[in-house]
N, C-alpha and C positions, 0 to 999 in steps of 0.2 A: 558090469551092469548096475544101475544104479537101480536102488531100492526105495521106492514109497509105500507109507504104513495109511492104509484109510480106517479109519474107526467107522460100524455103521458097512461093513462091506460089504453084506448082505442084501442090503438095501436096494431103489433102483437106481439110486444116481451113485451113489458107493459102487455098482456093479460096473457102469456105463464108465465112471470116472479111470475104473480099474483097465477095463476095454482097452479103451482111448491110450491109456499112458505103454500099458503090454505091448501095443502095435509101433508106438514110436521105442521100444525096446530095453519098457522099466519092468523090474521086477516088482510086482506089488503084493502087500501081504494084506490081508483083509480079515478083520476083527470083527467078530459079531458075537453075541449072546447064541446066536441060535446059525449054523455055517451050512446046513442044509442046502445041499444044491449046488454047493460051492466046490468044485473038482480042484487038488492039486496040482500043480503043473512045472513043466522049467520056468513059467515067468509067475505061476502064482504057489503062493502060502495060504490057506484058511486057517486061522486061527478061532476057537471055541475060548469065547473068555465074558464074563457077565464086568461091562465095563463101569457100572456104579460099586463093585468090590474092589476095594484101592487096592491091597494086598495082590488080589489076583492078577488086578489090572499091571502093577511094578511086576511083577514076575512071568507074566508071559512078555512084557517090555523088552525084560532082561533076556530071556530065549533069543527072542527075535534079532535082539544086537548079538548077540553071542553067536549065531547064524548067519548072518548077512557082514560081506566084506563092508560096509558101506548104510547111513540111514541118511537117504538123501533128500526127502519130504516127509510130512508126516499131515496128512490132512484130517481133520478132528469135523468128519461127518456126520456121527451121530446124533439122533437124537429124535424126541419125543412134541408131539403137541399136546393142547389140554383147550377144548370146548367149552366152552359157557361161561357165564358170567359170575363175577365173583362175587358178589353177595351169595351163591349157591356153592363156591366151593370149600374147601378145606383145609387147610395145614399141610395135612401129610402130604396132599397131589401136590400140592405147590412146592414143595420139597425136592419131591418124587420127578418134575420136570425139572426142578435144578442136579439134581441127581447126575440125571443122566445128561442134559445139554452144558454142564457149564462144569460140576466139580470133577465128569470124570472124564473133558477134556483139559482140564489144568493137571490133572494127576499125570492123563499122556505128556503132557509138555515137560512137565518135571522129570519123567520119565526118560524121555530123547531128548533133554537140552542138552546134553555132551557131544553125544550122538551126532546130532543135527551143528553142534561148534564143529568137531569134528570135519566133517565136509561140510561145511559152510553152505547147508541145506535152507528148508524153505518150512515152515509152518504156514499152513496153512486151513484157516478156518471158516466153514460152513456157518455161515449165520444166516439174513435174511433180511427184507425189506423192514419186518418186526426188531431188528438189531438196533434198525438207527430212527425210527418213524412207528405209532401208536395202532395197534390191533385191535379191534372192537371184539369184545368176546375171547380174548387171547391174555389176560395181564399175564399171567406164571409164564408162560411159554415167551412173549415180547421181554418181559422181565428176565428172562434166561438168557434170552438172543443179546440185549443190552449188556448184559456183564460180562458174557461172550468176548464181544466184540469189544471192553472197555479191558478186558484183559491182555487180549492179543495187540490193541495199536498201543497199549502201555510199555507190553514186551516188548516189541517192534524198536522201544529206545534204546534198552538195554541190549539187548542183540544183536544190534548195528555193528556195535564194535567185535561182533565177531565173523562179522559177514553173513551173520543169519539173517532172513529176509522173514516177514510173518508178515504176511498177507491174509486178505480178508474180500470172499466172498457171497456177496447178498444175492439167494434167489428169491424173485416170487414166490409164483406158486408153479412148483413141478409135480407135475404128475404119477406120482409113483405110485399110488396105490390107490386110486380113484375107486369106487367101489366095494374097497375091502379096508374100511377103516382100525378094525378090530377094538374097539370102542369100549374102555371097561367103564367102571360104574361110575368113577370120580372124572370122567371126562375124557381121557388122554386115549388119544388118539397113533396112531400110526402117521409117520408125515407124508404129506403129499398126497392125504386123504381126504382131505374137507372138503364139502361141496361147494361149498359157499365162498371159494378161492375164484380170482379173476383173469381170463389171459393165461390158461397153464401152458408149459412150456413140456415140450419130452424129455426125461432125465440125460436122453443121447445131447440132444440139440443145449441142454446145461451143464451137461460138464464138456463141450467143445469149447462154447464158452470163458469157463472157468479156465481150463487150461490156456487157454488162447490170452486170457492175462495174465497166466504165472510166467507163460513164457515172455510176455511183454514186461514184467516186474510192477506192474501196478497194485497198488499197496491195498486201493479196496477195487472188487470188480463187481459192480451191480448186472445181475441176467437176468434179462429178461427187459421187455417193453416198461413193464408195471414199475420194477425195480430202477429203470432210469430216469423214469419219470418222478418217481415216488424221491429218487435222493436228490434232483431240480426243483421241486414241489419244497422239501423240506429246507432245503438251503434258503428259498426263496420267501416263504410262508408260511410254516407249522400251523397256524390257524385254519388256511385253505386248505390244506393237507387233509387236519383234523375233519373237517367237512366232507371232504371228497368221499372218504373212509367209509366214514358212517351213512353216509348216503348209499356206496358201492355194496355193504358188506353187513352192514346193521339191515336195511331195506331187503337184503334176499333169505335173512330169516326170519322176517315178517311183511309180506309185501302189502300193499294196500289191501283193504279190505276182509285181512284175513285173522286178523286181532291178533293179541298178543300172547 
């Protein structure tokens, strides 16, 4: 039985992605700060681990190999958004969204690079249309997705030569938590929570997606309507892009008439 690790497994596309891979007859282990709700089973593992602690993070890593015949994906799901504009934010948030979207999926990765040589596995990372194309109201969190994503198609050279594949998929906007943003003081959000997101997609209907190009070996897979359009947009005009954006997304937290 092959083994995939989701960081963020808690989550609803972490849940959905888990689903999906259980039914076609992966084991999958799912990482979260907080595992509530998370049942173990023959095809699942919940793991309780606060994934911005490096330390904890390399040691429940180490469990999890030392348990599993096999670390056959490891998908680096996690992660955080951060609201409003930066002249109003901070240091530390901005930190705090690299924390958890960018330093403590580089930690996993160092963590299951043998791993993943090993069976000649599959990295694979959740970024976003904000990975590769400009967020109004998002730098920290777009800035996290970019470094993200500049890490993994960097690794993607060096791990060629061991048959590792590191793929990379941009969603729009999924809907995970629409409603229940959990919104602290410095902005950071829950993802999959902002209102102000276009076109959301169900976390089921984005990780059929997702999977549907790990199994095709496509190096990035854009889901979503917004996200195919947004990486033809970008290819083609970054200036019309930038327009669109700010039209779409700057305009529905201030619409006409309603000042600033």
């Amino acid at each position: 039985m092959k083994t995939a690790v989701i960081s963020g497994g808690n989550g609803g596309l972490g849940r959905a992605l888990a689903t999906q891979l259980e039914a076609q007859g992966w084991h999958c282990v799912l990482m979260d700060i907080d595992i509530r709700g998370l049942k173990p089973s023959p095809s699942r593992t919940p793991v309780a681990v606060d994934l911005t602690d490096a330390r904890a993070l390399t040691q429940a890593a180490a469990q999890i190999i030392a348990a599993r015949p096999s670390i056959d994906m490891v998908i680096y799901n996690a992660g955080v958004s951060q609201i409003g504009m930066f002249a109003q934010a901070d240091m530390p948030s901005h930190r705090k969204v690299f924390e958890i979207n960018y330093f403590a999926a580089v930690t996993m990765a160092q963590a299951f690079l043998v791993p993943l040589r090993d069976s000649k596995g599959t990295h694979l990372a959740i970024s976003s249309v904000a990975g590769f194309a400009p967020l109004h109201g998002r730098t920290a969190y777009a800035a996290s997705k970019h470094a993200l994503q500049g890490f993994f198609t960097s690794l993607r050279s060096e791990e060629a030569a061991y048959g590792v594949r590191c793929l990379i998929a941009a969603p729009s906007f999924v809907a995970t938590n629409i409603g229940n943003p959990e919104i602290t003081d410095d902005g950071i959000v829950r993802p999959g929570s902002a209102a102000d997101g276009i076109d959301y997609m169900s976390p089921q209907a984005a990780a059929s997606v997702i999977l549907s190009g790990v199994v095709k070996g496509r190096e990035f897979i854009p889901v979503g309507r917004v996200a195919r359009l947004a990486a033809l947009i970008m290819r083609a005009s970054p200036g019309l892009y930038q327009r669109l954006m700010r039209r779409n997304i700057a305009a529905q937290k201030h619409p006409p008439g309603t000042g600033s």
